[in-house]
MIBAKOL-85544 format. One record per residue (C-alpha): x, y, z; residue number from 0; residue in three letters; chain. Coordinates in Angstrom, 3 decimals, padded with zeros to 6 digits. Each point is the difference from the previous one (the first is absolute). Last residue first. Layout:
NODE / X / Y / Z / NUM / Ala / A
...
END
This chain:
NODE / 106.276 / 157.542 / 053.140 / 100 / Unk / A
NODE / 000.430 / -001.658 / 003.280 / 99 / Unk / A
NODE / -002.712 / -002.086 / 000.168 / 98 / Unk / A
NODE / 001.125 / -001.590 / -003.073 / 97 / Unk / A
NODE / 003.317 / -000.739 / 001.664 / 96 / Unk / A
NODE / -001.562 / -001.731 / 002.865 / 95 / Unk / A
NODE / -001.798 / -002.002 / -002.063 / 94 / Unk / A
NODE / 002.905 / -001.062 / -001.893 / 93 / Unk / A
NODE / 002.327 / -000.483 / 003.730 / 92 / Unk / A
NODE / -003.162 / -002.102 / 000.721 / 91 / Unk / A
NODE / -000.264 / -001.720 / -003.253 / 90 / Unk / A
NODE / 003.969 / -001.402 / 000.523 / 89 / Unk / A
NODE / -000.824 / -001.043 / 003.196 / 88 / Unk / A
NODE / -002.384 / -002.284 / -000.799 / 87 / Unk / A
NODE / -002.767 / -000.335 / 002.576 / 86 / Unk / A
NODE / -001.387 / -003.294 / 000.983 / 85 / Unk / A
NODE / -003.861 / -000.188 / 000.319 / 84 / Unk / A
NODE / -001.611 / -000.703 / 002.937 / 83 / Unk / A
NODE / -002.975 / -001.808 / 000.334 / 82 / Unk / A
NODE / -002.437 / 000.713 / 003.492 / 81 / Unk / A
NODE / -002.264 / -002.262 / 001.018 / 80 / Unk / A
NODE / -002.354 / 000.483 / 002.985 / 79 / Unk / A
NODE / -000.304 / -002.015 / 003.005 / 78 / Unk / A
NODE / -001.074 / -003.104 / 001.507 / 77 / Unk / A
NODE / -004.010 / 000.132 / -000.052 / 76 / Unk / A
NODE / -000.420 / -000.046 / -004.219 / 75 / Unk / A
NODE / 002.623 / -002.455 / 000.249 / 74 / Unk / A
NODE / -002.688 / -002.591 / 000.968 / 73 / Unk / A
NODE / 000.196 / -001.959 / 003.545 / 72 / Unk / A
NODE / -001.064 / -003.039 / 000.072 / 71 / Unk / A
NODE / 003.534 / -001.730 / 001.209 / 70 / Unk / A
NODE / 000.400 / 002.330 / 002.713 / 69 / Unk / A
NODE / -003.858 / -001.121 / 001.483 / 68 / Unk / A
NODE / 000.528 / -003.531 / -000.241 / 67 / Unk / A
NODE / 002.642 / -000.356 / 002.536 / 66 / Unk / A
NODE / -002.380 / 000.493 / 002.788 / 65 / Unk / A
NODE / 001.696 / -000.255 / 003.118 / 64 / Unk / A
NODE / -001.264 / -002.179 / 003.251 / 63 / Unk / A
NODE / 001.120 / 001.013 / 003.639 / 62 / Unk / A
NODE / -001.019 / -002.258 / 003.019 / 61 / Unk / A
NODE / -000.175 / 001.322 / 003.120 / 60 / Unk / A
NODE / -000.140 / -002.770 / 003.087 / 59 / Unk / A
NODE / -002.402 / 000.627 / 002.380 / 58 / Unk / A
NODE / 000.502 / 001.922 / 003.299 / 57 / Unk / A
NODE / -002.168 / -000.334 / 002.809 / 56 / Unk / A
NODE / 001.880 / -001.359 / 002.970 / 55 / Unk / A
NODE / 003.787 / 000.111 / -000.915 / 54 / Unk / A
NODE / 001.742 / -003.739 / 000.487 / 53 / Unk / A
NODE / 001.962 / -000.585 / 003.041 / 52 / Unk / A
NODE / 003.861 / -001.316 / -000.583 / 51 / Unk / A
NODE / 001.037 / 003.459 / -001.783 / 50 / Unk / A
NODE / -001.231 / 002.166 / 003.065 / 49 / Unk / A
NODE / 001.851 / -002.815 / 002.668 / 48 / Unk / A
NODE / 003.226 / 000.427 / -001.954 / 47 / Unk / A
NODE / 000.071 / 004.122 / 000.815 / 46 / Unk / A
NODE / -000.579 / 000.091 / 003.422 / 45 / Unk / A
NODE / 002.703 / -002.984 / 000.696 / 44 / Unk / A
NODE / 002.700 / 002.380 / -001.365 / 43 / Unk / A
NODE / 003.355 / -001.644 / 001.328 / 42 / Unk / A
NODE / -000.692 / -003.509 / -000.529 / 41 / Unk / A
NODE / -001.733 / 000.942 / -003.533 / 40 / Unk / A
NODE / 003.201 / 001.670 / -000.620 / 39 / Unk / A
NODE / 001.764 / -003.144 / 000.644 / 38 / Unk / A
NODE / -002.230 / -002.039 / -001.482 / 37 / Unk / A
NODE / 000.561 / 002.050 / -003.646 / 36 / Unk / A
NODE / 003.639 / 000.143 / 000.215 / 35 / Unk / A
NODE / 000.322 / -004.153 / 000.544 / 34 / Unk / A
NODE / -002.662 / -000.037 / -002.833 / 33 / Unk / A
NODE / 001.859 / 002.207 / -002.162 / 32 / Unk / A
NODE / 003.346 / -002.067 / 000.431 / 31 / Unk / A
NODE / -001.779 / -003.170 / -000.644 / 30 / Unk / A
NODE / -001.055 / 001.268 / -003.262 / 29 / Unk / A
NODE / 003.383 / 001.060 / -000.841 / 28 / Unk / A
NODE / 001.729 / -002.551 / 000.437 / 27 / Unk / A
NODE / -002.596 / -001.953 / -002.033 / 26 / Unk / A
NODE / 000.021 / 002.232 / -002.852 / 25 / Unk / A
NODE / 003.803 / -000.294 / 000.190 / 24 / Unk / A
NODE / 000.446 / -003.814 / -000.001 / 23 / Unk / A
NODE / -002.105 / -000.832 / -002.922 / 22 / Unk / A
NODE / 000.294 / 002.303 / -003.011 / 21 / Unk / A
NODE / 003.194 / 001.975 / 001.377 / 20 / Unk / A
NODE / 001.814 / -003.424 / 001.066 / 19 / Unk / A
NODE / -000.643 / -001.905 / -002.455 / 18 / Unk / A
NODE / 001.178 / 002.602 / -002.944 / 17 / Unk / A
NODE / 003.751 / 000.564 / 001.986 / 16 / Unk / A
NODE / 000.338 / -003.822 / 000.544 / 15 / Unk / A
NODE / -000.450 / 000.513 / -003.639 / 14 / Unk / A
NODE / 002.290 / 002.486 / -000.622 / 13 / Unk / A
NODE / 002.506 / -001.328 / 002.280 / 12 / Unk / A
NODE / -000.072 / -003.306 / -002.345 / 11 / Unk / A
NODE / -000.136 / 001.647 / -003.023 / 10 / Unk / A
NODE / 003.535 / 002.464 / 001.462 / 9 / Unk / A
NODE / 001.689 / -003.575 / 001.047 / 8 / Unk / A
NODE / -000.435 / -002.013 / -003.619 / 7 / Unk / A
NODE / 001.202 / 003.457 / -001.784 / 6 / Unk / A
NODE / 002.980 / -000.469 / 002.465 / 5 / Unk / A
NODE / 000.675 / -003.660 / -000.730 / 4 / Unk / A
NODE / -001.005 / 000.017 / -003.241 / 3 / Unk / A
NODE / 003.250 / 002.747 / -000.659 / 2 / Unk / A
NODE / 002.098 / -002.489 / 002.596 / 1 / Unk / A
NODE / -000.292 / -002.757 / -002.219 / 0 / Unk / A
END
């Protein structure tokens, strides 16, 4: 009985654990920014009144990407191939040799 007990206890704390970092800790934390946040704003006036008042003349930018250049490119444009053979060692210490003599 006491074995359930305990493995009964540690599910349980893990849980409580689980509830309370998916729902209680966001929220702490959210509330704890936005305390921080007015209280800066309290002490910086000059700097909440720029974000409050929209710029005059500027647009939003908007940044598109063509994807279908990379895929249309040949191989002829991405490099050059080079193959490279494997050399025994056995035919270099032969070549070698030959050299030699």
């Amino acid at each position: 009985m006491s074995l359930i007990r305990i493995i009964a206890t540690f599910i349980l704390i893990y849980l409580i654990f689980r509830l309370f970092t998916t729902l209680v800790l966001p929220w702490l934390i959210r509330w704890y920014l936005n305390r921080f946040k007015k209280k800066f704003y309290e002490r910086n006036p000059h700097l909440h009144q720029e974000e409050e008042q929209p710029r005059k003349g500027r647009s939003k930018v908007k940044i598109t990407y063509k994807r279908s250049d990379q895929r249309n490119r040949s191989l002829d444009d991405v490099g050059e191939y080079v193959d490279f053979e494997d050399i025994d060692e056995e035919k270099k210490q032969k070549e070698s040799n030959k050299e030699k003599h």
